[in-house]
Backbone as CSV, one residue per row, in Angstrom:
resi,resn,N_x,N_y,N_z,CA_x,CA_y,CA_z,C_x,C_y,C_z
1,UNK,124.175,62.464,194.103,124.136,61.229,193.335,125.447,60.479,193.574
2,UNK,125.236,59.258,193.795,126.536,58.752,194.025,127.497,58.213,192.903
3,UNK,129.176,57.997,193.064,129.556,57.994,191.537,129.998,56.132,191.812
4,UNK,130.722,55.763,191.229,131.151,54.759,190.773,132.041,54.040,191.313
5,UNK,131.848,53.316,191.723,133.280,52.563,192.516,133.749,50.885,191.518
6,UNK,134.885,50.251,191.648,134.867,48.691,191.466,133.722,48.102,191.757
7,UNK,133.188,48.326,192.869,132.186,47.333,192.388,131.364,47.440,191.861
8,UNK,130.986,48.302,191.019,129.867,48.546,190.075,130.127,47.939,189.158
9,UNK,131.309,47.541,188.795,131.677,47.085,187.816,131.866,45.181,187.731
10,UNK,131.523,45.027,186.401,131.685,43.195,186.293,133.277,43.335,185.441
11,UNK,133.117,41.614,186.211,134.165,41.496,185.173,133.996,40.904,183.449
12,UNK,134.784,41.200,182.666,134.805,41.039,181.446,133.106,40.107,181.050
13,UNK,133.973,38.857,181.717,133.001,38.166,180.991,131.533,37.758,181.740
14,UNK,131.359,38.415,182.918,130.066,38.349,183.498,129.400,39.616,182.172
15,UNK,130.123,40.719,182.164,129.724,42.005,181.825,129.340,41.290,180.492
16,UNK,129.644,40.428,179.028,129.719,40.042,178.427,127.923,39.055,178.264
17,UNK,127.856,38.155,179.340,126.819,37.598,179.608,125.728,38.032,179.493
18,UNK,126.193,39.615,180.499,124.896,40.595,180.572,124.223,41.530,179.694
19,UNK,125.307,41.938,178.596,125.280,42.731,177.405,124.339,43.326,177.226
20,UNK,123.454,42.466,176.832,121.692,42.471,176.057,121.163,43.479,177.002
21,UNK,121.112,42.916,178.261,120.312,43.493,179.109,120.665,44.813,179.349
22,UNK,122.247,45.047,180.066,122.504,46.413,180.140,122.311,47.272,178.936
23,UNK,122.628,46.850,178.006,122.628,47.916,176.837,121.054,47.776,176.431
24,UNK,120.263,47.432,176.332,118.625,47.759,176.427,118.359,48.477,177.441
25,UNK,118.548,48.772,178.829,118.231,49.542,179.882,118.877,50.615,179.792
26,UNK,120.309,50.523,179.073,120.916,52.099,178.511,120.205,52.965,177.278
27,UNK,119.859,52.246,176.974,119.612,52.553,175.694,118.037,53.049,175.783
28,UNK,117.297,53.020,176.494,116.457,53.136,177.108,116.393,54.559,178.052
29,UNK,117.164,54.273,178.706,117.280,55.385,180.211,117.887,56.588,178.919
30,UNK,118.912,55.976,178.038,119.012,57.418,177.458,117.950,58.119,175.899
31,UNK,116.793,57.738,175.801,115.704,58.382,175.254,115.761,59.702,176.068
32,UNK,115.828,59.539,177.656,115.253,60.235,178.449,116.044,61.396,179.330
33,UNK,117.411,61.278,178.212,118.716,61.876,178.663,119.524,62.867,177.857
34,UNK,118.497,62.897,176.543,118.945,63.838,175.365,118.019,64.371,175.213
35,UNK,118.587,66.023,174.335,118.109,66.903,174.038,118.372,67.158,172.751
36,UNK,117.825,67.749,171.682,118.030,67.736,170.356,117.817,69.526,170.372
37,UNK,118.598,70.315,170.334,118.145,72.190,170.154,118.592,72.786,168.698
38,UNK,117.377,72.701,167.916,117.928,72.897,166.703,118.119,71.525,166.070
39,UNK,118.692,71.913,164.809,119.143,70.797,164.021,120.440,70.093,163.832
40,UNK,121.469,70.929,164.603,122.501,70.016,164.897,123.449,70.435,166.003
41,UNK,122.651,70.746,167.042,123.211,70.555,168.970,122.544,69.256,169.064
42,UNK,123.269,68.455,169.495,122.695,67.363,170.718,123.215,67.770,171.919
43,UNK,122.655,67.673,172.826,122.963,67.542,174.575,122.634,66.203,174.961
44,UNK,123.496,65.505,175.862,123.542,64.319,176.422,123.617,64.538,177.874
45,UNK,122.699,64.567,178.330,122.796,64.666,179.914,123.046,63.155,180.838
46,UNK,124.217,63.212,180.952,125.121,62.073,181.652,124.556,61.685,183.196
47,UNK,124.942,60.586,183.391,124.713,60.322,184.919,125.207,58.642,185.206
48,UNK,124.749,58.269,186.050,125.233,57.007,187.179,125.538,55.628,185.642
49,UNK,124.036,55.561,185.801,124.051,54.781,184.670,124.462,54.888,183.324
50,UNK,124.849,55.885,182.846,125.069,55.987,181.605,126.579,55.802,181.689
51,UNK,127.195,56.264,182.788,128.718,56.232,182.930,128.508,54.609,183.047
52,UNK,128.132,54.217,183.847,128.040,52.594,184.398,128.169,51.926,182.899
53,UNK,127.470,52.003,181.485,127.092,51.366,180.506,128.674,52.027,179.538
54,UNK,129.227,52.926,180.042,130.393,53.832,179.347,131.283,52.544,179.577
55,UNK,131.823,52.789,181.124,132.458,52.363,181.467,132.891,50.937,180.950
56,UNK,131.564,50.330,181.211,131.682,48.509,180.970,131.882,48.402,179.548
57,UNK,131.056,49.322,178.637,131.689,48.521,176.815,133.219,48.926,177.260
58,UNK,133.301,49.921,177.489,134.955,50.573,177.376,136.163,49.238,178.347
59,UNK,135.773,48.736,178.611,136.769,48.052,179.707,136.238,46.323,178.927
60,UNK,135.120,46.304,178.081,135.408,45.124,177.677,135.911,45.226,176.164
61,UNK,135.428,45.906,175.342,136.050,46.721,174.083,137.827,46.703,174.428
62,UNK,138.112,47.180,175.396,139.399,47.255,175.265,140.279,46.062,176.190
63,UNK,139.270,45.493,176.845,139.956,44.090,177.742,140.829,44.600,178.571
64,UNK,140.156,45.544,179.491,140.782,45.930,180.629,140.421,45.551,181.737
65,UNK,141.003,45.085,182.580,141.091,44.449,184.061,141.925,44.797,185.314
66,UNK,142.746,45.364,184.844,143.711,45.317,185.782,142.921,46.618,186.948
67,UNK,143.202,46.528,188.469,142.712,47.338,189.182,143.411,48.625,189.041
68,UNK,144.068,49.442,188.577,145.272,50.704,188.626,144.325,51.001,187.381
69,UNK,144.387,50.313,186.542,143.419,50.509,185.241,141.872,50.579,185.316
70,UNK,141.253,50.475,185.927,139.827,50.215,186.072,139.609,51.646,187.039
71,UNK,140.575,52.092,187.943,140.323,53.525,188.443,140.894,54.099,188.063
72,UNK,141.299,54.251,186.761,142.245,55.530,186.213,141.031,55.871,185.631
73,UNK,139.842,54.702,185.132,138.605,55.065,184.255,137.412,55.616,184.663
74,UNK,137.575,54.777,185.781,136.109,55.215,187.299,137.031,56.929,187.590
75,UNK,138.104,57.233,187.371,138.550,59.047,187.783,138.181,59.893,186.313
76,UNK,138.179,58.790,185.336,137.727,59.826,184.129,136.396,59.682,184.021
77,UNK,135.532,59.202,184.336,134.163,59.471,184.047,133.128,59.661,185.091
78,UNK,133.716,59.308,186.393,132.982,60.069,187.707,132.279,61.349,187.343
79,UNK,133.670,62.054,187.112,133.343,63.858,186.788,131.918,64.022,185.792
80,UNK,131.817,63.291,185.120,130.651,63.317,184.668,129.537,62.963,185.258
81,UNK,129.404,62.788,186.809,128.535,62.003,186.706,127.530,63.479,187.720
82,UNK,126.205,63.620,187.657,125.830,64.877,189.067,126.181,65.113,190.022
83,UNK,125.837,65.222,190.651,126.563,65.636,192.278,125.489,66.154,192.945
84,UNK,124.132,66.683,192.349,122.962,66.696,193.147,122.662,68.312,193.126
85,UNK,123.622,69.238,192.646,122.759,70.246,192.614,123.239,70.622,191.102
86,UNK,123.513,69.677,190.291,124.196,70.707,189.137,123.588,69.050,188.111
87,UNK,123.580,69.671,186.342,123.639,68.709,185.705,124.543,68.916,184.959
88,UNK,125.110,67.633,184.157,126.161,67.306,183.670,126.319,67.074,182.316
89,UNK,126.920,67.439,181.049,126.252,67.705,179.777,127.668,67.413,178.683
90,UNK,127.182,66.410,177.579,127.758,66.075,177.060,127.255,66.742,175.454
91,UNK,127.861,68.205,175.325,127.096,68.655,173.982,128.149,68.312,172.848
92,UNK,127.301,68.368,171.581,128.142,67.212,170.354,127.337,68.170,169.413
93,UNK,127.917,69.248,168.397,127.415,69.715,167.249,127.478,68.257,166.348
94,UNK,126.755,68.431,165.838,126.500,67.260,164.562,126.238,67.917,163.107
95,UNK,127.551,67.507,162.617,127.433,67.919,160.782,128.114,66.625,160.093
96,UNK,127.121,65.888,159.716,127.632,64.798,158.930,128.716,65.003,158.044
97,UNK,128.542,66.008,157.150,129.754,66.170,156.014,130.951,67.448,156.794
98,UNK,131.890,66.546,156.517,133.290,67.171,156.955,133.444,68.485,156.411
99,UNK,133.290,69.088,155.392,133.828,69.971,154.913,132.643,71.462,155.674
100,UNK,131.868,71.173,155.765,130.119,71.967,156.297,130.727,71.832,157.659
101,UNK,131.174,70.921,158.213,131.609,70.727,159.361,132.079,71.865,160.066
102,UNK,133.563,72.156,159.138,134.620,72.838,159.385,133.960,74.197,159.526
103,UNK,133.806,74.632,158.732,132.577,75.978,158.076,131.836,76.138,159.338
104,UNK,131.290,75.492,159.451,130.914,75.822,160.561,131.140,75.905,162.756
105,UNK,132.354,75.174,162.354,132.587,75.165,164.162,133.201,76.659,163.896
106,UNK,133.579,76.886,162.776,134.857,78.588,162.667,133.636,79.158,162.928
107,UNK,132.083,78.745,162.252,131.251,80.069,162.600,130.691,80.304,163.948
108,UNK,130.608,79.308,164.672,130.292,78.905,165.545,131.179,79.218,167.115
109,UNK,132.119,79.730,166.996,133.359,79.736,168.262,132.340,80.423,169.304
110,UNK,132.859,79.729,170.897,131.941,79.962,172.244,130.753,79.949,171.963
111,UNK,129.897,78.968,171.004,128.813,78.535,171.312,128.424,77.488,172.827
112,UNK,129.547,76.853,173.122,129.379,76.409,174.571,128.549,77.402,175.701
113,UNK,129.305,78.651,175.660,129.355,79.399,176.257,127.732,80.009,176.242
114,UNK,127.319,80.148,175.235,125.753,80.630,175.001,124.494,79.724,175.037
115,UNK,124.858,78.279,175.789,123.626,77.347,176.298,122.996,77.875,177.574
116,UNK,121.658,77.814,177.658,121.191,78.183,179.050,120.286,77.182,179.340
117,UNK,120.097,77.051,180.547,118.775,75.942,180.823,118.124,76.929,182.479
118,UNK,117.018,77.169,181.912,116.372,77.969,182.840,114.483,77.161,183.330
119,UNK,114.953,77.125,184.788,113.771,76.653,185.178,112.576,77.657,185.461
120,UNK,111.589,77.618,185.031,110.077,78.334,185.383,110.900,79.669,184.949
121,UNK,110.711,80.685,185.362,110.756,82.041,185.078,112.080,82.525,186.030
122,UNK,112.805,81.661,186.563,113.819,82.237,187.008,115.576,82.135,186.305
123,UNK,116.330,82.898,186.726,117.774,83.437,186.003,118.006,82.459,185.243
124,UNK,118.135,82.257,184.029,118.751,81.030,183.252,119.983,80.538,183.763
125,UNK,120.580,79.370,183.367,122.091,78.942,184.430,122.514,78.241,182.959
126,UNK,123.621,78.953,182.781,124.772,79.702,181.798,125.768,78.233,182.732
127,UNK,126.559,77.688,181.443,127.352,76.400,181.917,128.781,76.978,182.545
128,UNK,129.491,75.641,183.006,131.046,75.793,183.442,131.282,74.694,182.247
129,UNK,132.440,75.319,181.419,132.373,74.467,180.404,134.033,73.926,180.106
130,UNK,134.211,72.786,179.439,135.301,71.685,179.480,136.605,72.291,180.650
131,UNK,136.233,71.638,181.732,136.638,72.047,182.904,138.276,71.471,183.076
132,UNK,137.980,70.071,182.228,139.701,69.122,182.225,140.518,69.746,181.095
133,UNK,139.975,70.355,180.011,141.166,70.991,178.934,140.094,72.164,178.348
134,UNK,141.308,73.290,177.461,140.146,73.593,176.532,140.192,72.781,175.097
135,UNK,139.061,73.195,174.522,138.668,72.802,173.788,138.683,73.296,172.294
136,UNK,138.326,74.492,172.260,138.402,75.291,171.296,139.739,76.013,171.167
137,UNK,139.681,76.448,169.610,141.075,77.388,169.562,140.687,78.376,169.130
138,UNK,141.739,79.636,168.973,140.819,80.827,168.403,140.353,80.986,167.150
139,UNK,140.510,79.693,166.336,139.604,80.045,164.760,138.303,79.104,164.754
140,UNK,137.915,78.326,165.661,136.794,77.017,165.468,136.368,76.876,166.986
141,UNK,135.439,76.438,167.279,135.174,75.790,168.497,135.334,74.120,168.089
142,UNK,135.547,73.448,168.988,135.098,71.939,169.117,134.143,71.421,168.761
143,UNK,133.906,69.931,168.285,132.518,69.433,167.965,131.697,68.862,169.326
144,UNK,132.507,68.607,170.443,132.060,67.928,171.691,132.993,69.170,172.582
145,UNK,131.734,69.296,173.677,131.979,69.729,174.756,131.706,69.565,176.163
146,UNK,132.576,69.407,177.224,131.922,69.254,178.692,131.184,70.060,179.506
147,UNK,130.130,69.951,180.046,129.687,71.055,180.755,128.696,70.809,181.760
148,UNK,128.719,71.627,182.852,128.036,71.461,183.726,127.428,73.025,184.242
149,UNK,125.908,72.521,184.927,125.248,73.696,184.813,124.972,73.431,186.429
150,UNK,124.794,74.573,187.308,125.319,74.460,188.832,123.584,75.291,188.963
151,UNK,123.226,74.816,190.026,121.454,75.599,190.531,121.459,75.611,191.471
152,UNK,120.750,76.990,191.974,120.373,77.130,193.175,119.207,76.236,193.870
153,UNK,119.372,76.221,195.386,118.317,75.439,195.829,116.939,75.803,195.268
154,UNK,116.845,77.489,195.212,115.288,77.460,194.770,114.558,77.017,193.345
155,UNK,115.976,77.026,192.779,115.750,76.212,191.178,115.647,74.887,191.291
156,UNK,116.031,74.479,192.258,115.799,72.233,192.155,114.825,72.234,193.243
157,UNK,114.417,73.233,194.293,112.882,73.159,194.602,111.710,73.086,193.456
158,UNK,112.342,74.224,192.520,111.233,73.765,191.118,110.879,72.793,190.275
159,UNK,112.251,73.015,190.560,112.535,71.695,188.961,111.820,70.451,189.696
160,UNK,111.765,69.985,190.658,111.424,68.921,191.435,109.796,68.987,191.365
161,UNK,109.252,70.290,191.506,107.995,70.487,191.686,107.077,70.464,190.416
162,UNK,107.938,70.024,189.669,107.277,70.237,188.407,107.776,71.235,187.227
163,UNK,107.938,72.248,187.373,108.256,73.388,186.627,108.558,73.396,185.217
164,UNK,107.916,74.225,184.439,108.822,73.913,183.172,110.497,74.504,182.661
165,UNK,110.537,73.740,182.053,112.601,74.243,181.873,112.237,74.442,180.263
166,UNK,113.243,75.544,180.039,113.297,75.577,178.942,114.715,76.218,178.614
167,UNK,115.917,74.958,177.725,116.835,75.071,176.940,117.025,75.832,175.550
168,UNK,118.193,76.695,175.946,118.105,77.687,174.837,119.621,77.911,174.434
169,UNK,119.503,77.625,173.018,121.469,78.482,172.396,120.975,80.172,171.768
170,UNK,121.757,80.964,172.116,121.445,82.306,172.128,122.863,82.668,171.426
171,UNK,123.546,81.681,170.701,124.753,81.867,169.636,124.309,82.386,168.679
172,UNK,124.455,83.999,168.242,124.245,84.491,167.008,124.559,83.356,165.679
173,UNK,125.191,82.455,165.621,125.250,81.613,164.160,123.885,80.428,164.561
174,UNK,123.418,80.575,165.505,122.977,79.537,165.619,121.922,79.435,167.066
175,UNK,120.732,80.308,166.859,119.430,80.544,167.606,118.236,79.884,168.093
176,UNK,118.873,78.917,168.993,117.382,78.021,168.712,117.026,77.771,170.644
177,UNK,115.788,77.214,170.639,115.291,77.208,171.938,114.420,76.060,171.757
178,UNK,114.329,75.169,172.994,113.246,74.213,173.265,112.736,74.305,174.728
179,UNK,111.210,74.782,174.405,110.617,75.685,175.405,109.077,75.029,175.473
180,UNK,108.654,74.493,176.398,109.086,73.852,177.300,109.914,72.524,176.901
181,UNK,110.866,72.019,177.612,111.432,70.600,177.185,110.310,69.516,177.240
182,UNK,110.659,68.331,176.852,109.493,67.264,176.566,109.574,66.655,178.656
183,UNK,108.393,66.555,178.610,107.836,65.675,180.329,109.185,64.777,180.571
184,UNK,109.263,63.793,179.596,110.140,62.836,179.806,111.578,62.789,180.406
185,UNK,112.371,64.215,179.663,113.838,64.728,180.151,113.376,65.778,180.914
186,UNK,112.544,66.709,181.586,112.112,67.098,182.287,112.849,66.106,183.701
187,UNK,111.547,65.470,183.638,111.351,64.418,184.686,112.600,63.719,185.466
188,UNK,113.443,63.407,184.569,114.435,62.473,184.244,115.574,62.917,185.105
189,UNK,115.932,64.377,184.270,116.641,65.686,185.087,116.627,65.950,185.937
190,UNK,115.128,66.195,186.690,114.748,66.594,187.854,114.810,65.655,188.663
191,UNK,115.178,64.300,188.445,115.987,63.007,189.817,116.827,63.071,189.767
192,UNK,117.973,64.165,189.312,119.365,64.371,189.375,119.359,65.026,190.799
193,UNK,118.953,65.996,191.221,118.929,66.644,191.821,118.341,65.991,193.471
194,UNK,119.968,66.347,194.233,119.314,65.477,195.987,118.202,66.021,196.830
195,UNK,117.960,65.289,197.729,116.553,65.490,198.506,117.412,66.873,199.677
């Protein structure tokens, strides 16, 4: 998948013009880019466009232009973007109230570590997780984490062919599986992956 260069990018106020449109086609493309496991994992499976829609609020939100500045941003969010045999994952525990919050990332520590996404009946693929820092300390895990999940060719022969995937947290505080995933992020996923 290819990542991001200047020119993907508008400037301020073209990007401004276009708003409506990009952010309806983001907003859109990402129905088809999340995962909900359980009642409070989200997974955000990142890519071209979603960085593309990152990028542009972020550089008009903050009225950035300058070229030294515009690739210090295209080097922070590339990494997110596939690379064709691996997907790319933006997981976010969600606990509205702060205090339940806390309580729980302490119960929760290396839940990163216990996501799997396994295609058809073969080895589940166990993530590489926040690769630029850590994240967690030894009493809590993090509420957001980076991660990327790496497949063999005969797994994106599947995944391509159809196959069902099925995402699973196997964190003793927190047991949940979505088996098979919905057609839609199926589908979606499986054009991550190069010819």
């Amino acid at each position: 998948m290819r990542k991001l260069t200047i020119d993907d990018l508008l400037s301020i106020e073209e990007y401004s013009r276009q708003r409506t449109a990009f952010r309806k086609i983001a907003m859109e493309h990402k129905k088809n880019r999340r995962l909900q496991i359980g009642p409070n994992l989200m997974m955000h499976f990142e890519d071209f466009t979603l960085m593309r829609y990152q990028i542009l609020e972020l550089t008009r939100a903050e009225k950035i232009t300058g070229q030294d500045d515009l690739l210090e941003e295209l080097s922070a969010y590339n990494p997110l973007i596939p690379d064709g045999n691996n997907l790319k994952v933006t997981l976010m525990l969600e606990f509205p109230d702060e205090r339940e919050r806390r309580i729980k990332l302490g119960e929760l520590l290396d839940i990163e570590n216990q996501i799997s996404i396994q295609v058809a009946n073969m080895d589940p693929v166990f993530p590489i997780c926040n690769e630029d820092l850590e994240r967690s300390t030894a009493d809590k895990t993090s509420a957001v984490h980076f991660m990327r999940f790496e497949f063999t060719e005969e797994m994106i022969g599947a995944a391509k062919d159809g196959a069902k995937w099925t995402v699973k947290c196997s964190h003793k505080n927190y047991e949940h599986a979505v088996s098979p995933i919905p057609e839609n992020i199926r589908s979606s996923l499986a054009s991550d992956f190069s010819q």
